[in-house]
C-alpha positions as CSV (number, residue, x, y, z in Angstrom):
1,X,-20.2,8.6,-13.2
2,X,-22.5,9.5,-10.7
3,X,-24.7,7.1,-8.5
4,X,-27.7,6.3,-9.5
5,X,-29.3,5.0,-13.2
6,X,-27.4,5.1,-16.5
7,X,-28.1,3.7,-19.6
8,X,-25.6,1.8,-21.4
9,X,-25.8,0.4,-25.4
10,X,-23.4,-0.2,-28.0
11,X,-22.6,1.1,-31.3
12,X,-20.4,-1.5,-33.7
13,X,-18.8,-0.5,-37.0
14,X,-17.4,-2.6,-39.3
15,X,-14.8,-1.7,-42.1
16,X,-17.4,-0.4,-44.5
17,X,-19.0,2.1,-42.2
18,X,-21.8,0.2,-41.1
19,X,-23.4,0.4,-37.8
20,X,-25.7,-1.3,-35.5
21,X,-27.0,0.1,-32.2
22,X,-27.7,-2.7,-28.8
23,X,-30.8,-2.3,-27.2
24,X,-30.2,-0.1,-24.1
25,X,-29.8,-1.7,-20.7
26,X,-30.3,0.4,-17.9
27,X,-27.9,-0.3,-15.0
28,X,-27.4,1.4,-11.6
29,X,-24.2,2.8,-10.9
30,X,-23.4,2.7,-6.7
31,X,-20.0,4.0,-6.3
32,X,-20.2,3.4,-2.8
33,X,-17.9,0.9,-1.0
34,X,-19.6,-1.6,1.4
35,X,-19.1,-0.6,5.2
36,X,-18.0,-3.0,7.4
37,X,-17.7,-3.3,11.2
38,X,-16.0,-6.0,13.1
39,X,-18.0,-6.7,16.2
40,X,-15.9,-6.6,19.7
41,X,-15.1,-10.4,20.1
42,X,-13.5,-9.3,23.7
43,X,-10.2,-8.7,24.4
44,X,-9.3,-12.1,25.8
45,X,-10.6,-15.5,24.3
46,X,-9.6,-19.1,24.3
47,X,-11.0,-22.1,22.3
48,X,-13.5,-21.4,19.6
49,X,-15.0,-17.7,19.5
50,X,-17.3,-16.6,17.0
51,X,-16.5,-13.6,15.0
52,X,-19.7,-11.4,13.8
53,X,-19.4,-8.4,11.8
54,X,-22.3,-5.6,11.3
55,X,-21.9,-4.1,7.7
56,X,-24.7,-2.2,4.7
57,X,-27.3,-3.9,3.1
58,X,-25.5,-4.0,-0.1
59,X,-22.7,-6.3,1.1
60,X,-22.4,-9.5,-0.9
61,X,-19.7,-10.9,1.7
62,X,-17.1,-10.2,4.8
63,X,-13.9,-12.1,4.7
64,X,-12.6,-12.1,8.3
65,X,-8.6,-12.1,8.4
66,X,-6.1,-12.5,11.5
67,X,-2.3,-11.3,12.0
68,X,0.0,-11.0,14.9
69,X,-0.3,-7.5,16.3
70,X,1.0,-5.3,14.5
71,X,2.8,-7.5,11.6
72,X,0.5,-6.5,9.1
73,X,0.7,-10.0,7.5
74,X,-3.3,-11.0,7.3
75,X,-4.1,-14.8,7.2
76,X,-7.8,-15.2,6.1
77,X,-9.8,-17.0,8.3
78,X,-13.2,-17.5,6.5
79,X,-15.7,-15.4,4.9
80,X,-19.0,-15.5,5.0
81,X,-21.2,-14.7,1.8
82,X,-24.7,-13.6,3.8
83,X,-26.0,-12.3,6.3
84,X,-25.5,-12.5,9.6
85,X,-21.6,-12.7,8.6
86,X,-20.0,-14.6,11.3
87,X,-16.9,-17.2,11.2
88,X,-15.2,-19.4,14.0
89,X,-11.8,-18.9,14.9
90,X,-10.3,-21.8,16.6
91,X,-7.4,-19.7,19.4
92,X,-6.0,-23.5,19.6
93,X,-4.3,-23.8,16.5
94,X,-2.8,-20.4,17.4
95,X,0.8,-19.7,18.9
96,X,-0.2,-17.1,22.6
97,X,-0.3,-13.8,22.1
98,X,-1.9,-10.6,20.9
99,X,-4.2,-10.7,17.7
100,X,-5.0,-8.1,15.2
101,X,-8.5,-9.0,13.5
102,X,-10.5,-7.0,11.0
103,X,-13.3,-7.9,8.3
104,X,-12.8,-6.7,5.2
């Protein structure tokens, strides 16, 4: 469907033919993912560093993930469910080294 309003209702029929119609409920149809955008937490940290992330009105939350650069394996490290989206990673309880992060 395309964005924007549709109306939705439905039509039951039992095993003798009969019918009956729902009222209509008009719904808006956004096929539109949420954009996201990690902001630059610099490209060395220690302790605790706060992780913000700039993203579309229309986003209900940003989970912010970690994973040893380049392994691909993501380990969630909190998500925020409104606005300003921000989490605290703790580099402590983290082994030295480079760090992929992204918010999703």
């Amino acid at each position: 469907m395309p964005d924007g309003p549709a109306d939705l209702r439905v039509v039951a029929t039992d095993g003798a033919g009969n019918t009956v119609t729902s009222a209509v409920r008009t719904i808006t149809v956004d096929n539109n993912a949420p954009a996201v955008t990690l902001n630059d937490p610099g490209a060395f940290v220690a302790g605790t560093v706060t992780l913000s992330a700039s993203s579309a009105a229309d986003t209900a939350q940003v989970a912010f993930q970690r994973s040893p650069a380049g392994a691909g394996t993501w380990t969630n490290i909190a998500t925020a469910t409104s606005s300003p989206f921000e989490a605290s990673l703790d580099t402590t309880a983290l082994a030295a080294g480079p760090y992929d992060l992204r918010a999703i």
